[in-house]
Backbone atoms as SQL, in Angstrom:
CREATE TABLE atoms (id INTEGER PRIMARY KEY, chain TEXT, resi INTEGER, resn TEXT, atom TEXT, x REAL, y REAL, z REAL);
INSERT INTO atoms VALUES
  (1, 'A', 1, 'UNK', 'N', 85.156, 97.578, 104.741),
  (2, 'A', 1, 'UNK', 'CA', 85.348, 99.019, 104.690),
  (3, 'A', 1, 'UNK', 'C', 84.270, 99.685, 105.530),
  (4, 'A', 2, 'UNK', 'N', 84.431, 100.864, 105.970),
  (5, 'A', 2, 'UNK', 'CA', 83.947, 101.126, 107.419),
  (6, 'A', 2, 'UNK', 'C', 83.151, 102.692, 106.667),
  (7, 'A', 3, 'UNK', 'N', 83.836, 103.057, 106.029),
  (8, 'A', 3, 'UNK', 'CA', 82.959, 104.486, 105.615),
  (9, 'A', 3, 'UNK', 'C', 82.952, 105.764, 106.340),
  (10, 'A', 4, 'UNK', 'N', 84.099, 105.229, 107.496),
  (11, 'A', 4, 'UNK', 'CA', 84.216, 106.357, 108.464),
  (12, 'A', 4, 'UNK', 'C', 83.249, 106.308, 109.510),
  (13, 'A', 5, 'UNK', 'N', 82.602, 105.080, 109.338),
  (14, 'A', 5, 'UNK', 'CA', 81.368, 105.169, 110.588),
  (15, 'A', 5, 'UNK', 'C', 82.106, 104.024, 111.332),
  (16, 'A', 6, 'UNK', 'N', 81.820, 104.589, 112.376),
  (17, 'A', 6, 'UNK', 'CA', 82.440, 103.341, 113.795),
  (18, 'A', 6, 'UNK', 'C', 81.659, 102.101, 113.580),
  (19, 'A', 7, 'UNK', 'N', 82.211, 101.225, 113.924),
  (20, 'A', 7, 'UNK', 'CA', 81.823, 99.939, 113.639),
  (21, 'A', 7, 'UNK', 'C', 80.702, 99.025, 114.954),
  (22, 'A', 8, 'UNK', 'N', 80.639, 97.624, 114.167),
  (23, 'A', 8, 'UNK', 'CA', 79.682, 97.199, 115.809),
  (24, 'A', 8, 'UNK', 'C', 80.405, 97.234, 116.904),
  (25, 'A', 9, 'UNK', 'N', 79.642, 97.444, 117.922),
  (26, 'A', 9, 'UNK', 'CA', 80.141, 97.985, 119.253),
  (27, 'A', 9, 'UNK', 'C', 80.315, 96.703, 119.861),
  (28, 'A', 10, 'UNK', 'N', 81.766, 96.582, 120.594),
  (29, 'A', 10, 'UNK', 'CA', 82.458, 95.201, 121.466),
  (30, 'A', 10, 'UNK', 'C', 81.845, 95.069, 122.729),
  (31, 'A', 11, 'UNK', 'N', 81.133, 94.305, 122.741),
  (32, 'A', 11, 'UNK', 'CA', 80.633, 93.987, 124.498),
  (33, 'A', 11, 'UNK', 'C', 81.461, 92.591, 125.269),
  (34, 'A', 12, 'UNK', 'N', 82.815, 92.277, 124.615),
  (35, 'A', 12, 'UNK', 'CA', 83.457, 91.636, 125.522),
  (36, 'A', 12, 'UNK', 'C', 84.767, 92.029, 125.473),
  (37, 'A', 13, 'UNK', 'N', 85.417, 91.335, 126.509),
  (38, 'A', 13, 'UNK', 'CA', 86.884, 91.177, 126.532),
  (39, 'A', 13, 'UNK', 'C', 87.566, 90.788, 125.595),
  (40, 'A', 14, 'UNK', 'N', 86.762, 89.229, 125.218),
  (41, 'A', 14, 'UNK', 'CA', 87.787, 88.459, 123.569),
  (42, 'A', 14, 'UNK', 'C', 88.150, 89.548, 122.681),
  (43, 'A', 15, 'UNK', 'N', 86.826, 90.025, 122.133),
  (44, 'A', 15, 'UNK', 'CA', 86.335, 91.140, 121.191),
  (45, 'A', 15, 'UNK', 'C', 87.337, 92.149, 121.426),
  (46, 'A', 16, 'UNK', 'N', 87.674, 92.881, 122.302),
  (47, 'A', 16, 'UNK', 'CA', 87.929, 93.943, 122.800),
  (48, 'A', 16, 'UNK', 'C', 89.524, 93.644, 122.554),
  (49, 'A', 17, 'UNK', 'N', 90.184, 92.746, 122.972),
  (50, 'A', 17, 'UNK', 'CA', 91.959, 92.409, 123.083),
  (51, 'A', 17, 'UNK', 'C', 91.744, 92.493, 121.148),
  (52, 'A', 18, 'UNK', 'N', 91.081, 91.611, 120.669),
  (53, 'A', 18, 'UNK', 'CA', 91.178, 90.642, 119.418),
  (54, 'A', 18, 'UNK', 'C', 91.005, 92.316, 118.304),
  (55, 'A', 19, 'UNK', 'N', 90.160, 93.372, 118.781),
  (56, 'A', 19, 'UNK', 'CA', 90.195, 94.623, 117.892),
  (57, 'A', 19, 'UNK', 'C', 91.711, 94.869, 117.775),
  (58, 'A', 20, 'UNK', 'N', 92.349, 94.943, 119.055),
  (59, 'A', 20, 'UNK', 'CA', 93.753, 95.479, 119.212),
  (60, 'A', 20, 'UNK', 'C', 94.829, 95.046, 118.699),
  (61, 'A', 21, 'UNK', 'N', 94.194, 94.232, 118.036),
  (62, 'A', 21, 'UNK', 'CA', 95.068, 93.299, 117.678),
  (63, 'A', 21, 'UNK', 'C', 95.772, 91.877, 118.113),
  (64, 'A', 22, 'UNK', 'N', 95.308, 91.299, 118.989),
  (65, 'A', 22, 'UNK', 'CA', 94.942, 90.071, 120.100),
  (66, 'A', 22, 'UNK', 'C', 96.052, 90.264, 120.940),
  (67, 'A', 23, 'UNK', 'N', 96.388, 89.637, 121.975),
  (68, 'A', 23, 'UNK', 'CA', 96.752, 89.616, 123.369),
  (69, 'A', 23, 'UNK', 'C', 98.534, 89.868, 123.384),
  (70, 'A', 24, 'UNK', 'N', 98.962, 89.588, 122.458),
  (71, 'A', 24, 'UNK', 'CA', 100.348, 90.360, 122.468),
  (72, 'A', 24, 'UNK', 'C', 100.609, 91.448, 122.217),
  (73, 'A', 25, 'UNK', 'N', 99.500, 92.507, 121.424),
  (74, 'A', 25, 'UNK', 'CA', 99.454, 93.534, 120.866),
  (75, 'A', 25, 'UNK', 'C', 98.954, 93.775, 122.152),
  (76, 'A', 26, 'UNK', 'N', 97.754, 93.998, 123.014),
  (77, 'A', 26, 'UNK', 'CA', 97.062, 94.073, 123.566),
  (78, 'A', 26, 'UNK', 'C', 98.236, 94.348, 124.804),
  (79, 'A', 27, 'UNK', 'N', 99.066, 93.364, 125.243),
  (80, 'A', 27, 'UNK', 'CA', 100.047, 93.412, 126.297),
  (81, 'A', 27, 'UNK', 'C', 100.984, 94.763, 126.081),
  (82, 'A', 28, 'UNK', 'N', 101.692, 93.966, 124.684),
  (83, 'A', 28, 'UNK', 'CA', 102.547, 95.096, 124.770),
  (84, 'A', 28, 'UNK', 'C', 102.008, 96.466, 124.823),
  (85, 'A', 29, 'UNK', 'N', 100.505, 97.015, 124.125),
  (86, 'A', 29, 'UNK', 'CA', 100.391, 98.151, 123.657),
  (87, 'A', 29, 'UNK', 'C', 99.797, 98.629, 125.178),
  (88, 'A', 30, 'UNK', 'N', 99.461, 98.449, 126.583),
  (89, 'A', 30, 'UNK', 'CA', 99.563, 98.443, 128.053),
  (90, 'A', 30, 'UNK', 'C', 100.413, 98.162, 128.889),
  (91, 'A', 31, 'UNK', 'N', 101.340, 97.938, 128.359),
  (92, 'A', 31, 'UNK', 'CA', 103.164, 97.798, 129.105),
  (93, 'A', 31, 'UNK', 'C', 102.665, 96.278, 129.835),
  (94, 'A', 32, 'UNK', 'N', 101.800, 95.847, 129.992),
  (95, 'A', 32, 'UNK', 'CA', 101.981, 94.010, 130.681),
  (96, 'A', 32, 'UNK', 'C', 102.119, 92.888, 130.207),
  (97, 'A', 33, 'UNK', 'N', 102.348, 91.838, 130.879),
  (98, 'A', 33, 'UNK', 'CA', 102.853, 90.588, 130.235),
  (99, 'A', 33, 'UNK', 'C', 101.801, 90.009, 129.295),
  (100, 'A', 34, 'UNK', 'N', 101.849, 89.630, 128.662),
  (101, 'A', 34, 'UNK', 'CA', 101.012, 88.675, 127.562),
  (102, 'A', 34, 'UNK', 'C', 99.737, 87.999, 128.678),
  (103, 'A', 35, 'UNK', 'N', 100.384, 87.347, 129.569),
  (104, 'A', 35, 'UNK', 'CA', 99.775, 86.496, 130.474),
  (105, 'A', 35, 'UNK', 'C', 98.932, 87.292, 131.317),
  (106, 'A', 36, 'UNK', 'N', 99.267, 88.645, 131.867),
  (107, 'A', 36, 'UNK', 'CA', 98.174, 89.473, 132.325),
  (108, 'A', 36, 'UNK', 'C', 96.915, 89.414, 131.795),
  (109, 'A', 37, 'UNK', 'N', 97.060, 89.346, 130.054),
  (110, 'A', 37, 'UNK', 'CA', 95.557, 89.927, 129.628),
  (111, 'A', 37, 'UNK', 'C', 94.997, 88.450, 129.556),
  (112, 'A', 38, 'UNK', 'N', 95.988, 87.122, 129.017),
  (113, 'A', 38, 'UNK', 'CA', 95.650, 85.985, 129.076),
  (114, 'A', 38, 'UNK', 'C', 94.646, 85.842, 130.114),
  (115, 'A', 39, 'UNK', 'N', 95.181, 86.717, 131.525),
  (116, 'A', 39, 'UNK', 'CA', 93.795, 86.317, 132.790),
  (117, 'A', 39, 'UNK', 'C', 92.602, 87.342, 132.575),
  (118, 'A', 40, 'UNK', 'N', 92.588, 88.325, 132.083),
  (119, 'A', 40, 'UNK', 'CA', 91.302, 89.242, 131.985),
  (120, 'A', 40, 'UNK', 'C', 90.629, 88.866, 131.206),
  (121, 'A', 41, 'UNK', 'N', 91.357, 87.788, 130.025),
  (122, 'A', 41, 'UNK', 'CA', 90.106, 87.114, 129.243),
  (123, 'A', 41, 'UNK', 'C', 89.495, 85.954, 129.627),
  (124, 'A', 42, 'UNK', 'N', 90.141, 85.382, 130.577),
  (125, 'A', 42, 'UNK', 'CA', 89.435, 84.654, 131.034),
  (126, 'A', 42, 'UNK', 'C', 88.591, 84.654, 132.317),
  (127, 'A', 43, 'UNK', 'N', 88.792, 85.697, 133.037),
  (128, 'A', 43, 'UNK', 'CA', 87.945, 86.610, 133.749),
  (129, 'A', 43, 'UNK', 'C', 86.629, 87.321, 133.313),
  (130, 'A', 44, 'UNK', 'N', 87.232, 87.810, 131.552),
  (131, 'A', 44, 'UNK', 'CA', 86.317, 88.862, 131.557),
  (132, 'A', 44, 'UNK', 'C', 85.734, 89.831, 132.648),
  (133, 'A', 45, 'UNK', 'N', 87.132, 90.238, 132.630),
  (134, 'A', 45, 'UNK', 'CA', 87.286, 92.015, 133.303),
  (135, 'A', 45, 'UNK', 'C', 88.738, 92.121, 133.358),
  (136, 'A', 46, 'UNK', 'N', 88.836, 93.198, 133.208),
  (137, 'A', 46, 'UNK', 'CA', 89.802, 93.962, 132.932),
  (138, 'A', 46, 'UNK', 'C', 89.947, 95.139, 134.210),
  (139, 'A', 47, 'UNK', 'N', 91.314, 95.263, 135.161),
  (140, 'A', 47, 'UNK', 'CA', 91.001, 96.284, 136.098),
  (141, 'A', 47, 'UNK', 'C', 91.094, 97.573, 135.559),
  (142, 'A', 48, 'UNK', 'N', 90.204, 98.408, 136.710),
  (143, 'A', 48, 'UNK', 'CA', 89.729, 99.314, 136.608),
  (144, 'A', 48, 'UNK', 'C', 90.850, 100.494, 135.765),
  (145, 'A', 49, 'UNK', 'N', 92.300, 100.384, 136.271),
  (146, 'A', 49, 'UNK', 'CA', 93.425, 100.831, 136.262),
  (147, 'A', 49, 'UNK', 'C', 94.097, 101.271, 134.695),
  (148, 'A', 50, 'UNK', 'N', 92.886, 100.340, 133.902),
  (149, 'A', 50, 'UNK', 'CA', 93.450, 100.506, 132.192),
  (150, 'A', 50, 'UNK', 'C', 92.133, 101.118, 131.542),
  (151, 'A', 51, 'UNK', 'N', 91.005, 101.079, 132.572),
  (152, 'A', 51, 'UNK', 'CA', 89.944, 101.384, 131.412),
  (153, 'A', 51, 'UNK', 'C', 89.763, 102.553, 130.746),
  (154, 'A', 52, 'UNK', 'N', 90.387, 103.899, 131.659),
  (155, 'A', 52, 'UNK', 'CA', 90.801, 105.120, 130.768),
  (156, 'A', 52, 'UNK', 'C', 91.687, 105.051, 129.285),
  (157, 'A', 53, 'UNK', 'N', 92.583, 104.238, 129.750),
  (158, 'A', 53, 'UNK', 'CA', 93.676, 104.483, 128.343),
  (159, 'A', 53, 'UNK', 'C', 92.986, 103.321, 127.676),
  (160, 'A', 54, 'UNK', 'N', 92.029, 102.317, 127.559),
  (161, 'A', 54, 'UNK', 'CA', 91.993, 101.763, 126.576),
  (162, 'A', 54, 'UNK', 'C', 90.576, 102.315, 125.926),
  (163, 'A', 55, 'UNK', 'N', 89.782, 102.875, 126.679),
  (164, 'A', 55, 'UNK', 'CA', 88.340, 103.904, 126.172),
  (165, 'A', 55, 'UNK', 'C', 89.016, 104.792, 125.524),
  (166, 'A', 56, 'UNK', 'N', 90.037, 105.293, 125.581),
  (167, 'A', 56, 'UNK', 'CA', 90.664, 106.647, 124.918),
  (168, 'A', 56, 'UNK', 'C', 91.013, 105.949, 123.631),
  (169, 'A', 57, 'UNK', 'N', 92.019, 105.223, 123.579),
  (170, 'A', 57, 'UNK', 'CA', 92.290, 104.136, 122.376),
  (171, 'A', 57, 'UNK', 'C', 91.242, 103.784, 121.119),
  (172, 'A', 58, 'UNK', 'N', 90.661, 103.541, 121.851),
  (173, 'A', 58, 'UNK', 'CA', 89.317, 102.426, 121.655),
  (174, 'A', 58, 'UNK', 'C', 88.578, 103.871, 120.158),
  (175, 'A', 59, 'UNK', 'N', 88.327, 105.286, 121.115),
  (176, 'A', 59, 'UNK', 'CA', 87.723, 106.105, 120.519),
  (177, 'A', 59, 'UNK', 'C', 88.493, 107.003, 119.060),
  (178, 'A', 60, 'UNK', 'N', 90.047, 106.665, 119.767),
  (179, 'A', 60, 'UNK', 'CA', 91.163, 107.143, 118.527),
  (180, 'A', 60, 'UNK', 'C', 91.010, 106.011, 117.410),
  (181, 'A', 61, 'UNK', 'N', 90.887, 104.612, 117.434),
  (182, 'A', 61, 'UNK', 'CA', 91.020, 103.928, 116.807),
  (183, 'A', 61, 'UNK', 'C', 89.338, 103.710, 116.079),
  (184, 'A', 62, 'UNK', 'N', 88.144, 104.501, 116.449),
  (185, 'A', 62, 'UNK', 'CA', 87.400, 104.162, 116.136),
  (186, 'A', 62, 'UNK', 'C', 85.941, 103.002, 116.474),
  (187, 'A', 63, 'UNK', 'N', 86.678, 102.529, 117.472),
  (188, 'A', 63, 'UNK', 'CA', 85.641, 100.951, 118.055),
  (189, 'A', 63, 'UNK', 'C', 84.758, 102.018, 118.980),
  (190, 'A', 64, 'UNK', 'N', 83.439, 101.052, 119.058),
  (191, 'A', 64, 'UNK', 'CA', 82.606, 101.085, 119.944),
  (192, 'A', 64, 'UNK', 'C', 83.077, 100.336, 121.321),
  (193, 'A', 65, 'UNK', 'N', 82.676, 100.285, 122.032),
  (194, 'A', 65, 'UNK', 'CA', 82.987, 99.365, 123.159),
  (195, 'A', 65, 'UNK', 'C', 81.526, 99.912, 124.235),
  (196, 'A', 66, 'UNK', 'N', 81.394, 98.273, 124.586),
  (197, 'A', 66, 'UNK', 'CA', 79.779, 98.905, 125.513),
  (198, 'A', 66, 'UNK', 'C', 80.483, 98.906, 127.005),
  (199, 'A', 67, 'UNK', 'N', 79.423, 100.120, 126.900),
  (200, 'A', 67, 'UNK', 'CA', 79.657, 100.548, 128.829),
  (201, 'A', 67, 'UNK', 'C', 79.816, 99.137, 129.578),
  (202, 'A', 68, 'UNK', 'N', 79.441, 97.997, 129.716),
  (203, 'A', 68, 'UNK', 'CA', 79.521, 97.364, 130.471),
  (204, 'A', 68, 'UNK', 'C', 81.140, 97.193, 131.069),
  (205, 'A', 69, 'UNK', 'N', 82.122, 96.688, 129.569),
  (206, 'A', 69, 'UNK', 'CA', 83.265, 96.427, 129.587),
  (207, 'A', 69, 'UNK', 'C', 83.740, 97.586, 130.467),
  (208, 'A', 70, 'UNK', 'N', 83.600, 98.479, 130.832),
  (209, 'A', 70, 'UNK', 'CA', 84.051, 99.243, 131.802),
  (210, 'A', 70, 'UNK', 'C', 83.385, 99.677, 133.171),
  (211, 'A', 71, 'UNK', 'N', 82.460, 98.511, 133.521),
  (212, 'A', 71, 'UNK', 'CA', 81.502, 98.597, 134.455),
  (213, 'A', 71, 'UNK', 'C', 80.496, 99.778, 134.625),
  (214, 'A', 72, 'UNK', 'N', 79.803, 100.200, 133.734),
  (215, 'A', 72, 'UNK', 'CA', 79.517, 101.415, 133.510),
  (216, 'A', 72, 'UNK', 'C', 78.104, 101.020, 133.222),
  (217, 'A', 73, 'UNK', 'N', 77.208, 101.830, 133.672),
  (218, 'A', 73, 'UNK', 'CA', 75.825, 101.527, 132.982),
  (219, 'A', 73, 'UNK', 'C', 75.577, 102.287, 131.683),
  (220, 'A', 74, 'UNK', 'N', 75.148, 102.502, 130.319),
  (221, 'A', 74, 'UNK', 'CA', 74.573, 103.228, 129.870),
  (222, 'A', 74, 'UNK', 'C', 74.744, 104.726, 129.802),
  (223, 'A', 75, 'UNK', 'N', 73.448, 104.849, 130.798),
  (224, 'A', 75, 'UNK', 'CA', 73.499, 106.397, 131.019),
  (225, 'A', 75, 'UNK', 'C', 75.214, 106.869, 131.572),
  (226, 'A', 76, 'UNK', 'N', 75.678, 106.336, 132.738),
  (227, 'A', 76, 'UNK', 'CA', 77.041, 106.545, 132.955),
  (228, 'A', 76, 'UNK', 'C', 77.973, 107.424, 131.964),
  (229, 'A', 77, 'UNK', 'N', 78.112, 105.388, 131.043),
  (230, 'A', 77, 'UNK', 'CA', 78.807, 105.891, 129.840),
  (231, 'A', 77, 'UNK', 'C', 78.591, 106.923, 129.616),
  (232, 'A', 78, 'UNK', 'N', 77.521, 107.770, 128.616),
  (233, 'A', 78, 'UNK', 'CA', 77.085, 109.108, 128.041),
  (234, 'A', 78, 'UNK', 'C', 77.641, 110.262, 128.809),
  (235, 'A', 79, 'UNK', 'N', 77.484, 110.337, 130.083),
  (236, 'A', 79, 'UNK', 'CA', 77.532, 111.384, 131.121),
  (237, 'A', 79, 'UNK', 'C', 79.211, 111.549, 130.995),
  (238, 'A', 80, 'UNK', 'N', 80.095, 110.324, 131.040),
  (239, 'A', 80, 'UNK', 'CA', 81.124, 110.518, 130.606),
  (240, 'A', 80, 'UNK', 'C', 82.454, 111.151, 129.117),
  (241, 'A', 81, 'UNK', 'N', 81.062, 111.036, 128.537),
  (242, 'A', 81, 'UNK', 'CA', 81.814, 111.399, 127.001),
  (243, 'A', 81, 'UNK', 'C', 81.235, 112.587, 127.172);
């Protein structure tokens, strides 16, 4: 139980699909194949092209997610929210 406070913050990809509910959720809930995200996890990165709608997600649903996962430094991040 969370208390309404956001939880620990995801600094990977696994982490990040696996909040969403893992890689079929993850596909379907970004319109791509299963196998798309299958390669961003094993990349670890994700293109640039989703990181809006899944930071938006991410903040509706409550998760942290670290600036990195969106190539972002830090300060960045902040300047952005």
């Amino acid at each position: 139980m969370n208390n309404g406070h956001m939880q620990r913050e995801i600094d990977n990809i696994d982490d990040l699909v696996e909040a969403f509910g893992g890689t079929a959720k993850f596909a379907r809930w970004l319109d791509v194949g299963p196998s798309a995200v299958s390669n961003w996890r094993a990349l670890g990165d994700i293109p640039r092209g989703y990181h809006l709608s899944i930071y938006l997600e991410a903040r509706k649903r409550r998760l942290r997610v670290a600036p990195a996962i969106f190539h972002m430094s830090p300060k960045q991040f902040q300047a952005a929210e």
